[in-house]
C-alpha positions in Angstrom: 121.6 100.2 116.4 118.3 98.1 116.4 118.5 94.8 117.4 118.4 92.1 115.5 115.2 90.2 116.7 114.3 86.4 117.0 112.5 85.4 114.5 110.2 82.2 113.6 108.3 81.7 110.2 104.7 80.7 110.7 103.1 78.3 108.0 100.9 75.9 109.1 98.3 75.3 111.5 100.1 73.1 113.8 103.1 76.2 114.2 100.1 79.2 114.6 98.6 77.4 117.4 102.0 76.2 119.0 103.3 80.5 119.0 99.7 80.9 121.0 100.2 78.8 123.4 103.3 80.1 124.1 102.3 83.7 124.2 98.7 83.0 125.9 99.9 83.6 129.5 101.5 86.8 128.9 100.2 90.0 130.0 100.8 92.2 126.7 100.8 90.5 122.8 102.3 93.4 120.3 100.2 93.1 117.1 100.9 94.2 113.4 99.8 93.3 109.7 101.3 93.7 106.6 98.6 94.0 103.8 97.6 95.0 100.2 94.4 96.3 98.8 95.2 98.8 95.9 92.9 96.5 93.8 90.3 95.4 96.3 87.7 96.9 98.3 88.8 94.2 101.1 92.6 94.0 102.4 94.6 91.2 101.1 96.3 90.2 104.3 100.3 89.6 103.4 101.4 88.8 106.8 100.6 88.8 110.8 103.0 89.3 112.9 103.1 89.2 116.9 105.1 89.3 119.9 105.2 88.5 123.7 108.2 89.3 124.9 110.2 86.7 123.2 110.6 85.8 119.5 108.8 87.5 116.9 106.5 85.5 114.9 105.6 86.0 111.2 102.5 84.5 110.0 102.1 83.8 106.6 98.2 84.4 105.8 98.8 83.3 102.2 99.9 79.6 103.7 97.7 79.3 107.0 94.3 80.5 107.6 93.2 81.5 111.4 93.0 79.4 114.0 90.5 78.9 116.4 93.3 79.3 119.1 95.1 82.3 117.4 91.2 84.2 117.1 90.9 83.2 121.3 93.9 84.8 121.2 93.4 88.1 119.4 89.4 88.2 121.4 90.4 87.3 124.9 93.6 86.7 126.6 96.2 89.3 126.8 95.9 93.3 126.1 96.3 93.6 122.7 99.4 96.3 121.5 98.8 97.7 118.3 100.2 101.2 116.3 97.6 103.4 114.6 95.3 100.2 114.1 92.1 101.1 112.4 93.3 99.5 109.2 95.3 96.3 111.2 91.7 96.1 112.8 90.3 95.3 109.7 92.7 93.2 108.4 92.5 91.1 111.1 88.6 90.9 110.9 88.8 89.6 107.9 91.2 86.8 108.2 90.5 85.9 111.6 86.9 86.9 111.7 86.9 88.2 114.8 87.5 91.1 117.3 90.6 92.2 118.8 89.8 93.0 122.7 91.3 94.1 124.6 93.1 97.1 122.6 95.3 99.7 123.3 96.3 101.6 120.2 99.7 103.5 120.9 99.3 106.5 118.4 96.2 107.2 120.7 98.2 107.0 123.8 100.8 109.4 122.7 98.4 111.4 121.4 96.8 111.9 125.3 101.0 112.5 126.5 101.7 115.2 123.6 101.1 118.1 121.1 101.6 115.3 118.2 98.2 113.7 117.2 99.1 111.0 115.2 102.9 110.5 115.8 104.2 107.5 113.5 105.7 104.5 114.8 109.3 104.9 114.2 108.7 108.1 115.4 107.8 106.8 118.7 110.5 104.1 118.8 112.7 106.8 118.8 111.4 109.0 121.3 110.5 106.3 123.8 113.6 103.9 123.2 116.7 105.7 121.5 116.6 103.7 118.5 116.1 104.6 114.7 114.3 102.0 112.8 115.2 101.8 108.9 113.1 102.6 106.2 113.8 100.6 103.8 110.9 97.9 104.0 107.8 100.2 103.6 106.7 100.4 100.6 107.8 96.6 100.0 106.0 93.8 98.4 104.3 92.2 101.0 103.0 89.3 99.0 106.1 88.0 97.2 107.4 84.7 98.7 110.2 84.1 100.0 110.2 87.9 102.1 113.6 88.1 102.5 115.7 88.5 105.7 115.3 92.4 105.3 111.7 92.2 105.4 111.3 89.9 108.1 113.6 92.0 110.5 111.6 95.0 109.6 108.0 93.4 110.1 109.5 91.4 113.7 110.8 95.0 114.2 107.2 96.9 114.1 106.1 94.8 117.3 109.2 93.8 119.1 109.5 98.0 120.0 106.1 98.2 120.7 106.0 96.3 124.3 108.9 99.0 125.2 106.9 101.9 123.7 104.2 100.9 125.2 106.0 100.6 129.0 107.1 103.9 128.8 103.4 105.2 127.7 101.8 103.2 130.5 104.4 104.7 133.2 103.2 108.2 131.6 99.5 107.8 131.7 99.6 106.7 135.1 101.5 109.4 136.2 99.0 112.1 134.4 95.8 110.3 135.6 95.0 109.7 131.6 94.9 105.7 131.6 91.2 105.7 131.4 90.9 108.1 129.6 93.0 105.5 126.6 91.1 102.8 128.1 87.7 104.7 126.8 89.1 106.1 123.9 89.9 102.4 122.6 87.0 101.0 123.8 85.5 104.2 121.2 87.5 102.7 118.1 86.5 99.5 118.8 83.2 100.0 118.5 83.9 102.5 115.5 85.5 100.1 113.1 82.3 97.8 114.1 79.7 100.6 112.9 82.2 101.3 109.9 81.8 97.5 108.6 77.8 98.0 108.7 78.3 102.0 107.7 75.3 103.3 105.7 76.2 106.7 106.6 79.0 107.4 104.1 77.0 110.5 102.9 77.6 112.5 106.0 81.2 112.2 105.2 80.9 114.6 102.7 82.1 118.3 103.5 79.5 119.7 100.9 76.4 118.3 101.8 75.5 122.0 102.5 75.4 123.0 98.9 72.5 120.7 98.2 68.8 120.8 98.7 67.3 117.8 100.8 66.1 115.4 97.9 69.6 116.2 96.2 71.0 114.7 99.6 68.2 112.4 99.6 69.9 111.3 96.2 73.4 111.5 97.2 72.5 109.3 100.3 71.1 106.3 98.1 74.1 106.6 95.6 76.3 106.1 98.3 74.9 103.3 100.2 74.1 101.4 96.9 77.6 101.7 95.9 78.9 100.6 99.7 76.9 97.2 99.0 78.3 96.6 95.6 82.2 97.3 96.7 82.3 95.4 99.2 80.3 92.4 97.1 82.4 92.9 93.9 85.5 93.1 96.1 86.5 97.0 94.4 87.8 100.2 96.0 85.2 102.7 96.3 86.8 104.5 93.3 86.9 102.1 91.0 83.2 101.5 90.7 82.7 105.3 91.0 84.2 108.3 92.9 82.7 110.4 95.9 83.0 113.1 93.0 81.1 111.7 90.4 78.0 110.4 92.7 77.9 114.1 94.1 77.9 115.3 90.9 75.0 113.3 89.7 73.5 114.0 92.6 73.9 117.9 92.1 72.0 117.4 88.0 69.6 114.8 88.9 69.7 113.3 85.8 66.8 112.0 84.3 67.6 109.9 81.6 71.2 108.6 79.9 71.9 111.5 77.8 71.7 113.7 81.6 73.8 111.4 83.1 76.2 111.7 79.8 76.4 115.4 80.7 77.7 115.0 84.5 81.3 116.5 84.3 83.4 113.4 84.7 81.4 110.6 83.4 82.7 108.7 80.8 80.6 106.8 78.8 81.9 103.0 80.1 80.2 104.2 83.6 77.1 104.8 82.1 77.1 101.7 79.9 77.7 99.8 83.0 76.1 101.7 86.0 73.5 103.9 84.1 70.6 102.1 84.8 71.1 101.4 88.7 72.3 104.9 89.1 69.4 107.0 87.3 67.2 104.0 89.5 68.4 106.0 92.7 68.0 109.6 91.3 64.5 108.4 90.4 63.7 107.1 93.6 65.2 110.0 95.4 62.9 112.8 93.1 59.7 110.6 94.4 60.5 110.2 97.9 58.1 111.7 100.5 59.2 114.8 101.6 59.2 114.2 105.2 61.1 111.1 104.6 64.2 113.8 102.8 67.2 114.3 105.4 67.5 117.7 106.6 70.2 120.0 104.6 73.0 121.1 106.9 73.6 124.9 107.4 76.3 126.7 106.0 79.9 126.8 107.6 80.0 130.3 105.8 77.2 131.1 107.7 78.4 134.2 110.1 76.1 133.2 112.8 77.5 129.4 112.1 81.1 130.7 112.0 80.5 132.7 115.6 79.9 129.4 116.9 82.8 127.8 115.7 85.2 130.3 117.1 83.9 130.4 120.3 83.9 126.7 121.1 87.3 126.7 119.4 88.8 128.7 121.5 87.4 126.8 124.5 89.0 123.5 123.2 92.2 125.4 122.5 92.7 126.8 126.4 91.6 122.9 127.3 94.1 121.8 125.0 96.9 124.1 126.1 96.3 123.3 129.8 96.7 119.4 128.9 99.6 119.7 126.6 97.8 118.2 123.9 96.4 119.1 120.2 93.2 120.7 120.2 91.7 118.0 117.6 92.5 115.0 119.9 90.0 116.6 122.0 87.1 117.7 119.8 87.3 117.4 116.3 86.0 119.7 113.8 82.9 117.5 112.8 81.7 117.6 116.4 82.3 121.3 116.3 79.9 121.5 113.7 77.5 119.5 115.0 77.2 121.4 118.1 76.8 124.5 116.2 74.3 123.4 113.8 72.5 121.5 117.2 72.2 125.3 118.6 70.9 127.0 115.6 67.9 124.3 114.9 67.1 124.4 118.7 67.6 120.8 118.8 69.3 118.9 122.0 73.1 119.4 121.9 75.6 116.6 121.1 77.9 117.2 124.0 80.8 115.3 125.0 80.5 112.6 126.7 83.7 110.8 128.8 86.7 112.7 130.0 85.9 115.0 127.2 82.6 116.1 128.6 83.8 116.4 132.0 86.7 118.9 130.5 84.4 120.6 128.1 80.9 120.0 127.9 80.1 123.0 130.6 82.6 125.2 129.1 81.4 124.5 125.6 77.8 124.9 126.4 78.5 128.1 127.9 80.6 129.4 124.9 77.2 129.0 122.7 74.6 130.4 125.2 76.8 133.6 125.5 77.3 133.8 121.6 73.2 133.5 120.7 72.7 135.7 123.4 75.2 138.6 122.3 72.8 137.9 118.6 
């Protein structure tokens, strides 16, 4: 049976900063957040909640805003516990305004001790500490006041485990000579989620890209980066203004005029009474842009030569991965696959890993090419 954690309420200043003063001298805080953002582009924080060792404590964002002590807390101070944080990081940005240093992110951690990736947190509980965490709580309302005692226990619940979880993991890491290798991998996210919050690269996300000539990228590039600006300043999910679908689609017709951007497949007329003039704006300036200015179009992944490429790095990062006991992906994802494919076929410098990972792979990988263009 879980145990029924210690719990104190959080609601004004004067409590927040009391909690971090009694947590400041410990050597691990756990860290979690409870949040909603099915309406907004930016996460409503619903509730913060943290633990030491002792009591959990539940902030309540919608009563207290940051304090200086609590954000000295979450930037300096104690290692910083959190479970698959790339959203809690951004939560806590934008309440406390701040970083969260220094991190270690236990989904990453487990995923460096097994053949699971991204192994959820009850998960973990269970295989690190015997217990089964309920359900019951995740899909709650966050934001309703009072939570009531079932919610509390399960939020205090999320970080109370996590300082054993995290004990077992370190005991582990130590023992496979991988705890700088988590140490570099978090120091990675960290400075991912700060490129993500200035990202004006959301158009290399896209798996088609290939399909298009340069000034169609060139016009699927400014789409995107307009609409990143106007999200996040009307406060709207990405979707809501206007989908990855629809701005690639536009993109595709390079629409001249309202009646071509009537015509896209999916547009409905409120998005063009709305957005029509800003969006045929950035087809415009797209069709006019200098051509050396255009971004290159990536190569096909159907592409045999491309697809000889793949295959042999893949099944470099697959022995690698077998002789660590870990998934192939958590050492080389598919994107960087590419991009060292693509790297060889242009003649252009390859993007090798770098790290742990480029001391396991990068000769191997490197290798794996050479042999295949010269067997062309």
């Amino acid at each position: 049976m879980p145990l029924t954690p210690e719990i104190r309420w959080i609601d004004s200043p004067q409590a927040l900063d009391a909690a971090c003063a009694e947590v400041a001298r410990a050597d691990v805080i756990a860290l979690d957040t409870e949040f909603f953002r099915e309406r907004t582009f930016h996460p409503v924080p619903a509730l913060i909640q943290f633990c030491a060792g002792g009591p959990a404590y539940l902030v309540d964002p919608l009563e207290v805003a940051c304090t200086p002590a609590f954000r000295r807390l979450l930037a300096e101070g104690p290692l910083k516990l959190l479970h698959a944080s790339s959203e809690d990081l951004e939560v806590l940005a934008h309440w406390a305004g701040g970083p969260v240093a220094p991190l270690v992110d236990t989904q990453i951690a487990q995923s460096l001790l097994g053949e699971v990736p991204a192994m959820g947190y009850q998960k973990l509980v269970e295989f690190w500490v015997g217990e089964t965490l309920p359900k019951d709580e995740t899909r709650s309302n966050w934001l309703e006041r009072p939570l009531s005692e079932a919610q509390k226990t399960y939020a205090a619940l999320d970080v109370v485990y996590l300082l054993d979880v995290w004990a077992g993991q370190r005991e582990a890491l130590i023992r496979h000579g991988r705890l700088a290798w988590l140490e570099e991998d978090c120091a990675e996210l960290l400075a991912q989620v700060r490129s993500d919050e200035a990202d004006g690269q959301w158009y290399l996300r896209q798996r088609q890209l290939w399909r298009l000539s340069p000034r169609q990228i060139e016009a699927y590039r400014r789409l995107t980066a307009w609409r990143e600006g106007e999200v996040r300043r009307r406060d709207l999910p990405r979707s809501w203004l206007v989908s990855d679908k629809l701005l690639y689609a536009i993109a595709e017709r390079m629409p001249e005029n309202r009646y071509e951007l009537a015509g896209v497949e999916g547009i409905k007329p409120p998005l063009v009474k709305r957005e029509g003039d800003s969006l045929l704006a950035l087809v415009r300036e797209a069709r006019h842009a200098d051509d050396d200015s255009l971004p290159a179009a990536p190569l096909s992944p159907l592409d045999p030569a491309f697809k000889k490429r793949i295959k042999a790095m893949k099944k470099v990062v697959g022995a690698a991965a077998e002789e660590l006991g870990m998934a192939p992906e958590v050492l080389l994802r598919r994107r960087e696959l590419e991009a060292l494919a693509s790297a060889q076929l242009k003649g252009e410098p390859l993007p090798l890993p770098t790290g742990w990972r480029g001391e396991r792979l990068a000769e191997a990988l490197e290798r794996a090419l050479n042999e295949v263009g010269e067997a062309a």
